[in-house]
Structures are given as structure tokens and as C-alpha cells.
N, C-alpha and C positions, 0 to 999 in steps of 0.2 A: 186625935187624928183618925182620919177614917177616908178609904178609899172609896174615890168616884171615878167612873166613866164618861167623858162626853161624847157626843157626836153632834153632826149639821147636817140637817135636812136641805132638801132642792131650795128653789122659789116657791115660797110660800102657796101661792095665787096662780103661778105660771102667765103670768101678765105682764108683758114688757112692758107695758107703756105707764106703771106707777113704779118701776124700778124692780131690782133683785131685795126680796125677804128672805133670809136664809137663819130659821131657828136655828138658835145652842140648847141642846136639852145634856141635862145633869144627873146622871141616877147612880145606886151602891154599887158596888162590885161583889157580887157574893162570893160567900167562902165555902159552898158547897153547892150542889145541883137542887136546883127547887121551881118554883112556880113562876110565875109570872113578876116582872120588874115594872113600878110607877117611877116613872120619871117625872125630871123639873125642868121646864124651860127656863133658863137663867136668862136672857137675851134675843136680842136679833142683831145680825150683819145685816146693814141696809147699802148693798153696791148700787148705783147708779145702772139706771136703763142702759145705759152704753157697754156696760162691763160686758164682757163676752168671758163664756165660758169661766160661768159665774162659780160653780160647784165648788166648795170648796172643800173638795177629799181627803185631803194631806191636813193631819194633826200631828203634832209633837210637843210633847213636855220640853221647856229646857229646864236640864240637871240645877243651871246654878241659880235659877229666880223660882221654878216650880210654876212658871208661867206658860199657856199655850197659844201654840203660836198656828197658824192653820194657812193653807198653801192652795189655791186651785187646781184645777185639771188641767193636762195640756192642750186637750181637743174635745169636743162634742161629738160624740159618733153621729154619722150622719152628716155632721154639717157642714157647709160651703166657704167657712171662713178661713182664712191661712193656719196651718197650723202656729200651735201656739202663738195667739196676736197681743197674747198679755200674761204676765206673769202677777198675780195679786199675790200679796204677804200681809195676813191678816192677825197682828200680836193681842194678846192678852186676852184671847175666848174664852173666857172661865169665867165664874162666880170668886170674888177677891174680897180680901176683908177692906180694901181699899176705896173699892167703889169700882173701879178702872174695870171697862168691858169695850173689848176693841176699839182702842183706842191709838192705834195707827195703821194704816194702811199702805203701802210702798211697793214700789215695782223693781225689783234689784237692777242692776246695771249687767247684761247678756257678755260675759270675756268667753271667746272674742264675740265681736261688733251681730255674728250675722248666727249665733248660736242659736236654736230653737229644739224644746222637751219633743221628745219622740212620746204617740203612744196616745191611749183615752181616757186612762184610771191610773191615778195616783195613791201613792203612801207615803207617807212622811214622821221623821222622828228625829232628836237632836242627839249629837256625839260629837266625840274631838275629828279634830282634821289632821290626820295621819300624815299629812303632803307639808306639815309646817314644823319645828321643834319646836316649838311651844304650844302647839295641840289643841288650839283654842275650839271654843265650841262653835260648831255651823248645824244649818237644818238641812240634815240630807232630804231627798226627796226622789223615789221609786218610780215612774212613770213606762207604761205599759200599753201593750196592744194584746187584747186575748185572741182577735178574732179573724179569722186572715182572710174574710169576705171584706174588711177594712184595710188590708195591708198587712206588710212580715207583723209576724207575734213575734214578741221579745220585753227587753224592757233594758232602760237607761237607768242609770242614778246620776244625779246633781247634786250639788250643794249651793246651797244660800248663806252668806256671810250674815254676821247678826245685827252686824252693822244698818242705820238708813241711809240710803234705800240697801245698801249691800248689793253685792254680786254673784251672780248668777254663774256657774261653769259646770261642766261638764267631768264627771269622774271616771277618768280613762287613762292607762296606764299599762295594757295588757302586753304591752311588748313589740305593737307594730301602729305608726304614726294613728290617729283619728281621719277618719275619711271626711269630705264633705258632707255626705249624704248622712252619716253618726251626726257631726254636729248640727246640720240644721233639720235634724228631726225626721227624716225619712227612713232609715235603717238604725236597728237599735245595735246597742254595744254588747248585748246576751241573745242572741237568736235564737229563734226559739223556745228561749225561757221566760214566761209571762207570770209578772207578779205586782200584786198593787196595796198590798200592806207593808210594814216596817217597822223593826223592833229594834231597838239597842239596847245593849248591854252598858247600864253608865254604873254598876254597881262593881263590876272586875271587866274594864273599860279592855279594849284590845283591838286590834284592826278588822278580823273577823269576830268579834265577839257581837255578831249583826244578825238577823233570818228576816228573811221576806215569806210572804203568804201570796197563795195562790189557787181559792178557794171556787175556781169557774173549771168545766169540764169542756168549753166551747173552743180554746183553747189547744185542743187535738188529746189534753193528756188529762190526769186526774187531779185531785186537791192534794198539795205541796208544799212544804216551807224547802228556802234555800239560803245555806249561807251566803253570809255576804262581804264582800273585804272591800271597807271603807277606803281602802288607797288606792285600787284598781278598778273599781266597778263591780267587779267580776263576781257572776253569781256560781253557786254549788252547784254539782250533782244533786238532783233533787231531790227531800227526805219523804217518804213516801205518809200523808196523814190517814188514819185511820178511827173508828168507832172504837169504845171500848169493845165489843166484842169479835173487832178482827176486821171487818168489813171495810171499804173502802169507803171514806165520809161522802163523795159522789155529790159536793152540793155545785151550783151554777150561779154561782151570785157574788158579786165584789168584795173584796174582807178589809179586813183593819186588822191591825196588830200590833199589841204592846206589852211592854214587861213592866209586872212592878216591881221598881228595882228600889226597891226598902222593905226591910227587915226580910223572910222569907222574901225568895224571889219565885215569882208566877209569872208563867207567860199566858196571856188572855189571847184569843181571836176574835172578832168579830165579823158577822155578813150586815149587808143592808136592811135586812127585811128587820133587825133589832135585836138576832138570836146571840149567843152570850158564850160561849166555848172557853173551857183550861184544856190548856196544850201541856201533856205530858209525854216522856219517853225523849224528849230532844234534847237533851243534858250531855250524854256523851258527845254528840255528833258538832254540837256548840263547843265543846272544850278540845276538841278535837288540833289538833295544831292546821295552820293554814284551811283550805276548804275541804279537807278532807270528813270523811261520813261516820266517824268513830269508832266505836270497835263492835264486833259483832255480840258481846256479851253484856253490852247495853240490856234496859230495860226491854224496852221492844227490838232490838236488833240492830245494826247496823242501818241506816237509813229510813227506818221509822220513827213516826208521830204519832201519839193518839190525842184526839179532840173528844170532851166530853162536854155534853149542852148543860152550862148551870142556869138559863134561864132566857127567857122571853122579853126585851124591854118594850111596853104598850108604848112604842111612838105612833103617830097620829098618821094617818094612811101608810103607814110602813110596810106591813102585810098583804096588802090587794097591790103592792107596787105605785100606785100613786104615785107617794113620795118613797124616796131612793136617800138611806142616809147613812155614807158609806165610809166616814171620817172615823178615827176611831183614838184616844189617849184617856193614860190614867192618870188622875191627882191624888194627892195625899194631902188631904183638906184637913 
């Protein structure tokens, strides 16, 4: 067994009119900081021209098949069409000894009728659902606004049933009813706290045993992970991320975020451009009881993070911006 990385590139072509291409590329996970990463394209997702807000950001391992599952954006920055007009669920993006490569697509069912994801960059990862006793597995899903020349920064969580098509709802709990404007996507349920990566903990599972990433500085504040308590939405005080040598990480770019939860546990980051980060120092603040920031005699302190670069993955215009590939999960192949 040996760890990989995926991600999904834009539209291929950027060409509406022969549909949405959207590469799966496949590369190692290193176990220490080095050079550059060769990737594998295992696939393409081929959406239909029609599909809007094609991108599909949100990746997640589920714990109990080791299968992934991948989730679109809720909106195109810049663009004219209603927020959120489609929700795609995109199962089995991975290289299988099966054969099987996306091989269902499904639009979950919105409870209630008029619910819409706040926000323009997503993160997505799978965990039980705290709101049931029996805890079944859903795909939560992060969805985010950094930029407030677009509207409030903040961000929403969701969940998707695993069910087809499954259901769509909103994770909100915080002690005072859901507004109109929370549920159909126009004011998020964490203000001012913007984040579009997602990590679970499925290896010592727990209702905050969550961190979201939030590796953009456009945003008003710096690069961040936050707890996250899967029964309420509700994100942390934020952990402050850093360089190994103290400095504030300062990058500007969408992240991914994931743990590999077997054998040693690592927590990975990822930005779009293909660069490769282990996130150390977040150990206390993760075990911390509810969302509280741990104890000051942690590694790095009381509300810090350090990100250290293990490498470079050469995706194919990743670098010049081109293409943007900003989905992020690990397998254990």
C-alpha cells in the first residue's frame, strides 16, 4: 500500500461548446520535503456543456469504501448565473483495481425545497453525522467567499447523504433559528471566517475532530486552519499557520486539505498552483475539547500551525495559473 494525492484540473480547453474536460491526476505523497512531483492522469470527468459551475473543488475519501467522491463549486466568481444552480456529486475519481472511474453523477435533493451553498471555493471530506445515533457516513462540504469585493467573507458547511441522488442540507445549529438569507446562500453561517479546504479526522472520529484551511490573504486576514464542529457548523478561533522558520506562510491561493488517517497520522495542505505542504504543530489545538485552541505548551503554542513545502506536483499549466487545480484527497492504494 502506498499513498497518493488526487486533484482536478479546470476545463480542459476552456471551450463550452464540446462540453466540460476536467483531468483526475494521481501522484505519491512524500514523506519528506524534496523536489519536484510527476504526476498521473488516471481520467477525465466529461460534464455536459450545460453544466454550470463545472469546477469540481470538493474531494473526499469515504472511510468505509476508500473511494472518492468529488463535489463542485457553489458559484463562479464573477459570474451572472443564480447562485448555486446545480449541485454535481461526482463518485469514484480515482484510479480502482476495479476498473470503475466516475461512474455516477447525481444532484442531491436541496432539504428544504429553496436551500442554496453560500460562497465561490469549496472543500470537501467524508465523516459521521453527529445529528443522527447511528452516525452514518455523509460528505460534508466547506463552501466559502474570500473576497468582499464579491459579497460577506465567511463560509457555510453542508452535508451530502451518500445515498443517490441523497440530500443536500445545511449544518446549522448555533443556537438561534437559520435565517433566509443563511439558507439560500447569501449570508454565511461563520462571518468573516473564510475557508475552502477540509480535513476529517476518521482515524479517533469526534464532532470537532475537523480543521478547515484558509490559505488566501484577500480574505482581509492571513493563512489559517480552523476547527470545526461537524453538528453545528461552527467554525474556531482561528489557528494562526506558519513557515518553519516562524514567518507567516502569506500565500494567496485556494487550498485543499487532508489527513492521512492510517498508520501515522499526517495532515497534508495543498494550494492550486500544485505545491505540497505537511502541517505540523496542530495536534494540541485538534484534541483540544470543543473549539477551544489548546494549551499554550503545545509544539508551536497555543493557536499555531507550521506548513512545511515537501514538494512541487508538475501539473500541466498549473504554475502560470492557466489552469487552477484546487481539489485536494488522499488514498491509500
Amino acid at each position: 500500500m502506498a499513498l497518493y494525492g488526487y486533484t482536478i484540473g479546470e476545463d480542459r480547453d476552456g471551450n463550452a461548446s464540446n462540453g466540460k474536460q476536467l483531468d483526475v491526476y494521481r501522484f505519491s505523497i512524500p514523506t519528506a520535503p524534496g523536489g519536484s512531483i510527476t504526476p498521473t492522469r488516471v481520467g477525465t470527468v466529461n460534464l455536459p456543456a450545460t453544466a454550470t459551475t463545472a469546477d469540481l473543488e470538493g474531494l473526499g475519501t469515504n472511510p468505509i469504501t476508500g473511494r472518492i467522491t468529488a463535489v463542485n463549486e457553489a458559484r463562479v466568481t464573477g459570474s451572472t448565473t443564480p447562485i448555486d444552480p446545480t449541485v454535481l456529486r461526482v463518485n469514484n475519481v480515482d484510479r480502482n483495481v476495479d476498473g470503475t472511474f466516475a461512474s455516477t453523477t447525481a444532484s442531491p435533493t436541496r432539504t428544504p425545497s429553496d436551500l442554496r451553498r453560500f460562497g465561490f471555493e469549496l472543500g470537501a471530506d467524508f465523516g459521521r453525522d453527529y445529528s443522527v445515533a447511528s452516525q452514518p457516513i455523509v460528505l460534508y462540504n466547506i463552501s466559502g467567499n474570500p473576497n468582499p469585493a464579491n459579497g460577506p467573507v465567511g463560509s457555510s458547511l453542508y452535508k451530502i447523504t451518500t445515498a443517490t441522488p441523497g440530500t443536500l442540507s445545511l449544518v446549522d445549529s448555533f443556537g438561534a433559528p437559520t435565517t433566509a438569507a443563511q439558507r439560500q446562500g447569501t449570508q454565511p453561517t461563520n462571518s468573516g471566517k473564510f475557508a475552502d479546504g477540509l480535513a476529517i479526522d476518521n482515524l479517533n472520529p469526534g464532532r470537532t475532530r475537523a480543521l478547515a484551511s484558509d490559505f488566501r490573504t484577500n480574505d482581509g486576514d492571513g493563512n489559517q486552519l480552523y476547527k470545526v464542529d461537524l453538528l453545528t457548523g461552527e467554525l474556531s478561533a482561528p489557528i494562526t499557520v506558519r513557515t518553519p522558520s516562524g514567518q507567516a506562510l502569506n500565500l494567496n491561493l485556494d487550498s485543499g486539505l487532508s489527513f492521512i488517517n492510517s498508520g501515522s497520522q499526517r495532515l497534508i495542505g495543498w494550494v492550486e498552483t500544485g505545491a505540497v505542504y505537511e502541517i505540523t504543530g496542530y495536534q494540541d489545538e485538534l484534541a483540544a475539547s470543543g473549539l477551544g485552541l489548546g494549551s499554550a505548551t503545545g509544539t508551536n503554542g497555543a493557536g499555531f500551525a507550521t506548513a512545511t513545502l515537501l514538494g512541487n506536483v508538475n501539473l500541466p499549466n498549473a504554475v502560470s495559473g492557466v489552469v487552477d487545480y484546487e481539489g485536494f484527497t488522499i488514498v491509500n492504494e
